[in-house]
Each structure stands twice: as structure tokens, then as C-alpha cells.
ROVEXVEX-971111 format. One line per 8 residues: number of its first residue (from 1); their letters; for each residue x, y, z of N, C-alpha, C, O. Coordinates in steps of 0.001 Angstrom, whole numbers, plus 500000, padded with zeros to 6 digits. Last residue first. Example, Ala and Ser with C-alpha at 12.3 -4.5 7.8 and 13.67 -1.06 7.14 Angstrom:
BEGIN
2	sa	512850:497750:507080:513670:498940:507140:512900:500030:507870:513409:501138:508039 | 513190:494310:507800:512300:495500:507800:513200:496700:507800:514236:496681:508465 $
This chain:
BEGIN
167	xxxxxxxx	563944:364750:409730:564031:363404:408579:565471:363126:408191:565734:362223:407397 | 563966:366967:410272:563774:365942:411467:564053:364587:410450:564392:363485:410882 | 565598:369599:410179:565337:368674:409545:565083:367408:410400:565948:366919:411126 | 565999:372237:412472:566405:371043:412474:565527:370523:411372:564409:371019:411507 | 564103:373854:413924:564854:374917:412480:565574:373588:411740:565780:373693:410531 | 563424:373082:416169:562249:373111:415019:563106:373660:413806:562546:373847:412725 | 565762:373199:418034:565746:371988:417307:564186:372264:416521:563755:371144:416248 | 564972:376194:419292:565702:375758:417979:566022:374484:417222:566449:374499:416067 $
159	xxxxxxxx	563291:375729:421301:562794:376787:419499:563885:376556:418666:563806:376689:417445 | 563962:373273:422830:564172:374326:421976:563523:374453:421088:563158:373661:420218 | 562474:371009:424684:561673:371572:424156:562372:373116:423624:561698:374125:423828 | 564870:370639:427618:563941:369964:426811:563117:371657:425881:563161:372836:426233 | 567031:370744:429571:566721:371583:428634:565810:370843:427456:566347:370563:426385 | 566358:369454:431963:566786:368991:431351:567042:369274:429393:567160:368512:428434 | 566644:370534:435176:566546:370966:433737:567200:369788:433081:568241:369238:433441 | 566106:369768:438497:567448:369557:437332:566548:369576:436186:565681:368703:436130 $
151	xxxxxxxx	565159:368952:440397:564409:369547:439433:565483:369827:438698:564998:370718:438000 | 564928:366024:442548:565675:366737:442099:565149:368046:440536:564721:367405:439576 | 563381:364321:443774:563502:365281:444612:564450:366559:443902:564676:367659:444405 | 561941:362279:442474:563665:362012:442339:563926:362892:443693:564557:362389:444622 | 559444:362470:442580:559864:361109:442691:561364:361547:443038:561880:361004:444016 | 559473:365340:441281:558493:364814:442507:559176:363825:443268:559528:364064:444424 | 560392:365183:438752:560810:366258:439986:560610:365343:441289:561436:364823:442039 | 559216:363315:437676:560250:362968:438230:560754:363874:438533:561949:363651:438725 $
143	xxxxxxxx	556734:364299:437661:556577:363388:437984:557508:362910:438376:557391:362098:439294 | 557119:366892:435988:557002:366941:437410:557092:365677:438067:557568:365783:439197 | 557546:365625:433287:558865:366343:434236:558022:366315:435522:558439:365417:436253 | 554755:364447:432709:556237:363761:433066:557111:364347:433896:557475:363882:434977 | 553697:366620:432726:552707:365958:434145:554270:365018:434179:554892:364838:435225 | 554587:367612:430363:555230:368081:431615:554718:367468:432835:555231:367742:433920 | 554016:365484:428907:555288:365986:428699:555525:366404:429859:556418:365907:430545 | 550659:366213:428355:551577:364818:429445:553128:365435:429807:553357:365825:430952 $
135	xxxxxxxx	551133:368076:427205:550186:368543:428408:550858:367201:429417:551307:367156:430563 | 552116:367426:424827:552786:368462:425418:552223:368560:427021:552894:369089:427907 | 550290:366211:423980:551360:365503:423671:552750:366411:425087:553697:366059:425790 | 548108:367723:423412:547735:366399:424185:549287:365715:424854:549413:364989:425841 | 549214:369131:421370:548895:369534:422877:549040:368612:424051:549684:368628:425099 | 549719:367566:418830:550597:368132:419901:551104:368605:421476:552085:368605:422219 | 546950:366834:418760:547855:365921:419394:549094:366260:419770:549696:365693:420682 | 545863:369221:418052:545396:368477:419142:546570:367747:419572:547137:368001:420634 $
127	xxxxxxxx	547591:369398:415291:547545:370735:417026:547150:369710:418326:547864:369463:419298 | 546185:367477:414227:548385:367108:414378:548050:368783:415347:548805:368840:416317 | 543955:368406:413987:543888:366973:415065:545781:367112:414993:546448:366721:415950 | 544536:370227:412244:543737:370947:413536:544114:369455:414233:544725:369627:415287 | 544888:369091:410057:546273:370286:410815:545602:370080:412115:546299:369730:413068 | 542713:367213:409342:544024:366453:409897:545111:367365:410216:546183:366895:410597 | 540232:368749:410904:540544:368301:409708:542131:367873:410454:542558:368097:411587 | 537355:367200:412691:538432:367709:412856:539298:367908:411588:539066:366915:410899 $
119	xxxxxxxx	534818:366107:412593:535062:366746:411813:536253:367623:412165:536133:368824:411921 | 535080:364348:416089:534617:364030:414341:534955:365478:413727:535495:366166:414593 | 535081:364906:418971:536862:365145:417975:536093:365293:416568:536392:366264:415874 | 533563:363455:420166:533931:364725:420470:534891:365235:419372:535229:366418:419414 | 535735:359931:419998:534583:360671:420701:534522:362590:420567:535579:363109:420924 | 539074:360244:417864:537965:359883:419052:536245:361007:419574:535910:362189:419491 | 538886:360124:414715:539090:360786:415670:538622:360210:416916:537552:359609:416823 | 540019:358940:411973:539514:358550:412563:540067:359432:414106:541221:359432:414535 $
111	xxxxxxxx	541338:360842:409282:540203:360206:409227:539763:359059:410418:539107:358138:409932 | 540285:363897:409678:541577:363281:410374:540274:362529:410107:539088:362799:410297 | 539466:365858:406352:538986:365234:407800:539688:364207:407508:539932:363626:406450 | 541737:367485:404902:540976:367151:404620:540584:365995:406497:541352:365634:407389 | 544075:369769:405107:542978:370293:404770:541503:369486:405367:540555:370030:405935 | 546215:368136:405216:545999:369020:405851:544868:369938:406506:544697:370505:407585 | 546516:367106:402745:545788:366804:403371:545695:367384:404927:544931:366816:405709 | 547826:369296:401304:546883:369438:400566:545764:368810:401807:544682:369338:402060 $
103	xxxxxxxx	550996:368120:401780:550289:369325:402485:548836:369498:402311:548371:369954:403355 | 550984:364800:402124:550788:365434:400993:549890:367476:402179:548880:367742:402830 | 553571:363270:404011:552228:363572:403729:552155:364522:402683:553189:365075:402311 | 556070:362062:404019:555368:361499:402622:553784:362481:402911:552908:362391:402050 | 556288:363268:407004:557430:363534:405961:557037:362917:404543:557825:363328:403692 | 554674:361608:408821:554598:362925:407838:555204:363781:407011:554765:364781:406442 | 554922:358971:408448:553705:359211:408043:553971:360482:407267:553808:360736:406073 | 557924:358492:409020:557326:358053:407776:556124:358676:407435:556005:359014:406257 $
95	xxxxxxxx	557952:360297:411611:558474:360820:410345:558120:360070:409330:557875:360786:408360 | 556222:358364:413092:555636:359604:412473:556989:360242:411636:556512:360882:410699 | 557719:355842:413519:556825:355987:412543:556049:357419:412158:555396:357564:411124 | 560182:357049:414652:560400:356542:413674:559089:356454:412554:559117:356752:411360 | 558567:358152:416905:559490:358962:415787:559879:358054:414632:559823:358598:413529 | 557642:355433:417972:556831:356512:417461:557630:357615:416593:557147:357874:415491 | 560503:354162:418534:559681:353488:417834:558728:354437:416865:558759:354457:415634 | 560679:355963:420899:561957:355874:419478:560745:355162:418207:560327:355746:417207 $
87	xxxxxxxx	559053:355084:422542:559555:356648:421778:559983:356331:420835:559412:356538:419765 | 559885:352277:423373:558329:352488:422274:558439:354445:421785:557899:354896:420775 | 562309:352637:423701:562239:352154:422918:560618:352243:422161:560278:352265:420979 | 561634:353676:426519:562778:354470:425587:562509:354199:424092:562454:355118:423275 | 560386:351639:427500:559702:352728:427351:560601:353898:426188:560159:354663:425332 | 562981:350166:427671:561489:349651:427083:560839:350708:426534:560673:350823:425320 | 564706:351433:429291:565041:351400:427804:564074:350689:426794:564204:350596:425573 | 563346:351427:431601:563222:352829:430918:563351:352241:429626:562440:352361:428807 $
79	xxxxxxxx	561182:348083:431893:562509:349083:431682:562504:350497:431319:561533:350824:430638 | 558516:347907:433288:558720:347969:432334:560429:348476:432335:560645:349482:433009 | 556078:348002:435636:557777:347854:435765:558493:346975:434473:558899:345814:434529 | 553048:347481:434218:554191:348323:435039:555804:347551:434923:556306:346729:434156 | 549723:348678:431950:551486:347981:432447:552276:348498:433682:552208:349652:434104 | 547730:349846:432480:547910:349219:433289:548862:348297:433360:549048:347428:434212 | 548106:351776:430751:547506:352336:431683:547311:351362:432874:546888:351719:433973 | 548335:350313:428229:549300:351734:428249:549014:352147:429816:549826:352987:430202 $
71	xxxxxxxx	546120:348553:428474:547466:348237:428621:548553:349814:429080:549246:350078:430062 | 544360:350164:427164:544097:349572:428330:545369:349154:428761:545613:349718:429827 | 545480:350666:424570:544923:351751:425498:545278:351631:426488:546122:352329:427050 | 547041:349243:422387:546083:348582:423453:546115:349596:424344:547027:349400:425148 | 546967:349306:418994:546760:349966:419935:545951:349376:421406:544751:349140:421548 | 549028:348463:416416:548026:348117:417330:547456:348777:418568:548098:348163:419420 | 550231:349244:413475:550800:349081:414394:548985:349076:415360:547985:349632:414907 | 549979:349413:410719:549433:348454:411254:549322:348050:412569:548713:347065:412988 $
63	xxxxxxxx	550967:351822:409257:551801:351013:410115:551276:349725:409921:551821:348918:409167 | 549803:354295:407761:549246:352999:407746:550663:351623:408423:551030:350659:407751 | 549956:356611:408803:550983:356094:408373:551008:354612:407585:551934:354032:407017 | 547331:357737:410291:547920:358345:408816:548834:357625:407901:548795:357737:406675 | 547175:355714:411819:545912:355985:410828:546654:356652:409915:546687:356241:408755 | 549543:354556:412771:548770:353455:412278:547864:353900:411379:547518:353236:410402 | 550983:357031:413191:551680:355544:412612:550362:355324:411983:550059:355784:410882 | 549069:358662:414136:550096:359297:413273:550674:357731:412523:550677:357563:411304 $
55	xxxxxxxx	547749:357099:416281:547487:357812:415468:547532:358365:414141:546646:358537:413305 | 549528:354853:417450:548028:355113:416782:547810:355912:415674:547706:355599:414488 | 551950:356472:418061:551760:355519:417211:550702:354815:416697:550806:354197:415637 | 550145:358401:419967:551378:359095:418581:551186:357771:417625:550472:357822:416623 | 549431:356834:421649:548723:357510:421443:549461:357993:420161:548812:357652:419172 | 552211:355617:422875:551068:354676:422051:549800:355788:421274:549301:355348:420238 | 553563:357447:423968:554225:357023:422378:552758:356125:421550:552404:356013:420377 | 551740:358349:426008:552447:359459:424643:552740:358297:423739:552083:358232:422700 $
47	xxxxxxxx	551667:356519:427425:550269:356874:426937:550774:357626:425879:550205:357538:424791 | 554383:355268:428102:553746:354550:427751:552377:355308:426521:552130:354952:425368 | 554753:357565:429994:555530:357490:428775:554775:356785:427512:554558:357271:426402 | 552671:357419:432054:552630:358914:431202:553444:357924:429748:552832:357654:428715 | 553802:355299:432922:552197:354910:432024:552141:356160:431413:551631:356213:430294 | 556138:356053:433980:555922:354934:432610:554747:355118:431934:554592:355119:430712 | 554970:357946:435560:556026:358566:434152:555805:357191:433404:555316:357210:432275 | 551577:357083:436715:553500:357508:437264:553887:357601:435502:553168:357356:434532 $
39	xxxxxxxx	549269:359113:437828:550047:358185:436808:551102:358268:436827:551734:359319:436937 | 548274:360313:440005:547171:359259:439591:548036:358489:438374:547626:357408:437951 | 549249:361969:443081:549525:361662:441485:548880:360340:441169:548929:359386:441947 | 548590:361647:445338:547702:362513:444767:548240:362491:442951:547662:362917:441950 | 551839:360030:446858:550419:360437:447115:549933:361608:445983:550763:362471:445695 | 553420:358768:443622:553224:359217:445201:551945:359674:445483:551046:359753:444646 | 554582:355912:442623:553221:357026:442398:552973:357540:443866:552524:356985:444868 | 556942:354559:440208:556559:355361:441423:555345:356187:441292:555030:356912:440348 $
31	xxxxxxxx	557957:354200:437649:556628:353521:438227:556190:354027:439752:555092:353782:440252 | 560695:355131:437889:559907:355558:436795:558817:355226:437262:558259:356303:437473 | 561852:354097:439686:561317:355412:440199:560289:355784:439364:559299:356452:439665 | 562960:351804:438335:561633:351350:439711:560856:352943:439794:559640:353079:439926 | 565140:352403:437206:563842:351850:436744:562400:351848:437280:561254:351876:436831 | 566877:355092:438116:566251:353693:437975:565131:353589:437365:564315:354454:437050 | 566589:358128:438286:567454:357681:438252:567759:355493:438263:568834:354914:438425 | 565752:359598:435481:565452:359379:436724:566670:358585:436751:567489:358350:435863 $
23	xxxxxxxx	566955:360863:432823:566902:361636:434406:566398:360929:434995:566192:361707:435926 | 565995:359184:430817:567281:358808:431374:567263:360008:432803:567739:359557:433844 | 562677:360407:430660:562971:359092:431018:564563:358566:431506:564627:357711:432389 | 563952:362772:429864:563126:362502:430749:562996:361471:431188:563217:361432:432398 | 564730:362391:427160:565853:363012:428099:565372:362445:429700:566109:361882:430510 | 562674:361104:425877:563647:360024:426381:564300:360552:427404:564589:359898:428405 | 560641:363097:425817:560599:362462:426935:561873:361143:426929:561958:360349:427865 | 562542:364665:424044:562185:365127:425266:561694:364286:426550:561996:364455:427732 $
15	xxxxxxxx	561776:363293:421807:563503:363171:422333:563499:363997:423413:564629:364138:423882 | 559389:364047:421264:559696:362645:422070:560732:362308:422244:560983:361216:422754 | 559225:367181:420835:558704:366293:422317:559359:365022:422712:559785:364738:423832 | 560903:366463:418623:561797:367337:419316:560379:366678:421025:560713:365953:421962 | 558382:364936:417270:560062:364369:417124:561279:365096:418398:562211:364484:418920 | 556624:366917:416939:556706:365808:417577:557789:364888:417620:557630:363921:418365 | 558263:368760:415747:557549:369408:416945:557272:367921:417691:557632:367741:418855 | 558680:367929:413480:559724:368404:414148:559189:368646:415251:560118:368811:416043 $
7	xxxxxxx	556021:367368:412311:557051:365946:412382:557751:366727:413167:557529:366181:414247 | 555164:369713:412289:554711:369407:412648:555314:368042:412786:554820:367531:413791 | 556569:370435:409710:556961:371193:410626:556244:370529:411834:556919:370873:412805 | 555517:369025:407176:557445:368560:408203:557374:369404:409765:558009:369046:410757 | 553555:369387:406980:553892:368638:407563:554901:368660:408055:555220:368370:409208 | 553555:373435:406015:554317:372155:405603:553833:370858:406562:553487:371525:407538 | 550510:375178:405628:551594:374756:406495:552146:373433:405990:551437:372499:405616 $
């Protein structure tokens, strides 16, 4: 399997959660946590781009970029166009990582996994993190179903922006 295809899949999610992030309708809603929801959309937003830019930036991409976990989970009232901006940020650094990756490494162990994860090879951990990536994505849309009252589509996630050159 090419990398690129796997840059398009995460590139087409995180222009998914910007769509997501401009549907609410303020700033404030984004941080809203209603009863039985445990993370409002910033810290969702927040946990996707930092988790991507770890990962994909910093281990594959060699960024340098930093990872404060703890933070992703206990910032608040952040701007959308903050949160807008650490997306953008993560596409920017995973097309560097995987658009120069070599297909070959694909093959070879993701070289730093969390807990449970070790001998993952680096296709199988870019699935994981898709998932991982995809599983927030929608705890997002509901989050501003929920908050807004409004379920307005935001046609996120075509089979056809993957046919797209993400680079």
C-alpha cells in the first residue's frame, strides 16, 4: 500500500473536523459539556490534532513538535480558530511525514507505540490511528448535534476526496 493513501484519509478526517468545528455556532458551545458527555468538542478537537501531531509529525516526521497529553484534556475556552489552527497545523505535518515515506516502511515496527500497541508495524499503527481518529470524529459530530440542537450534515468524510492528491 502507497502512504499517500493513508495521508488522504487523514487529511480528508481533519478537514472534517474543521467543517465541525465552523458548525457550531460560537466559541463557548465548543467547550460545552452537557450532562453524561465526559469531553466537549475542543478537548475532542484538541486530542485528534495532538495525537496525529505526535505521532505522524513528531515520530515519523521528525517535527520536534511536543506533546502535552495532559493539557489536550485540560485546556479550555480556546478559540475555534485556535483549535482550527492546531488541525491545520497536523495536515500540514502529516503530509510532510507521509508523502516522503518510503512504502517499504510500512512494513517495519511503528517506532514508538503506546502501552499494549509494541510490535505494531507502521501500516497497522497509520489503521490504528485512523480509527482512533475516526472514533473521536464522530463523539465530535454528536457533541455538536447535542450542544447546538441542530443535526445539520455537514457532508464530512467522501469516498471521493480519497481519489484527491492530498499533497
Amino acid at each position: 500500500m502507497d502512504p499517500e493513501i493513508f495521508s488522504r484519509i487523514f487529511v480528508r478526517e481533519l478537514r472534517s473536523l474543521i467543517q465541525e468545528l465552523h458548525a457550531y455556532p460560537d466559541d463557548e458551545s465548543v467547550w460545552a459539556l452537557p450532562e453524561g458527555v465526559s469531553n466537549s468538542g475542543g478537548t475532542l478537537a484538541l486530542h485528534m490534532a495532538g495525537n496525529l501531531r505526535h505521532y505522524l509529525g513528531a515520530v515519523l516526521g521528525r517535527t520536534g513538535y511536543v506533546r502535552d497529553r495532559t493539557a489536550e484534556f485540560h485546556r479550555r475556552d480556546l478559540s475555534r480558530e485556535t483549535l482550527v489552527g492546531e488541525a491545520r497545523a497536523a495536515i500540514d505535518e502529516i503530509q510532510a511525514a507521509l508523502l516522503d515515506l518510503d512504502p517499504a516502511r510500512l512494513e517495519e515496527p511503528f517506532p514508538e507505540t503506546p502501552t499494549g500497541s509494541q510490535g505494531l508495524s507502521v501500516g497497522a499503527f497509520l489503521v490504528h490511528l485512523a480509527s482512533h481518529l475516526s472514533y473521536h470524529l464522530g463523539q465530535l459530530d454528536y457533541h455538536r448535534r447535542i450542544v447546538t440542537g441542530a443535526p445539520g450534515e455537514i457532508e464530512a468524510l467522501s469516498a471521493a476526496a480519497l481519489k484527491e492528491r492530498s499533497g
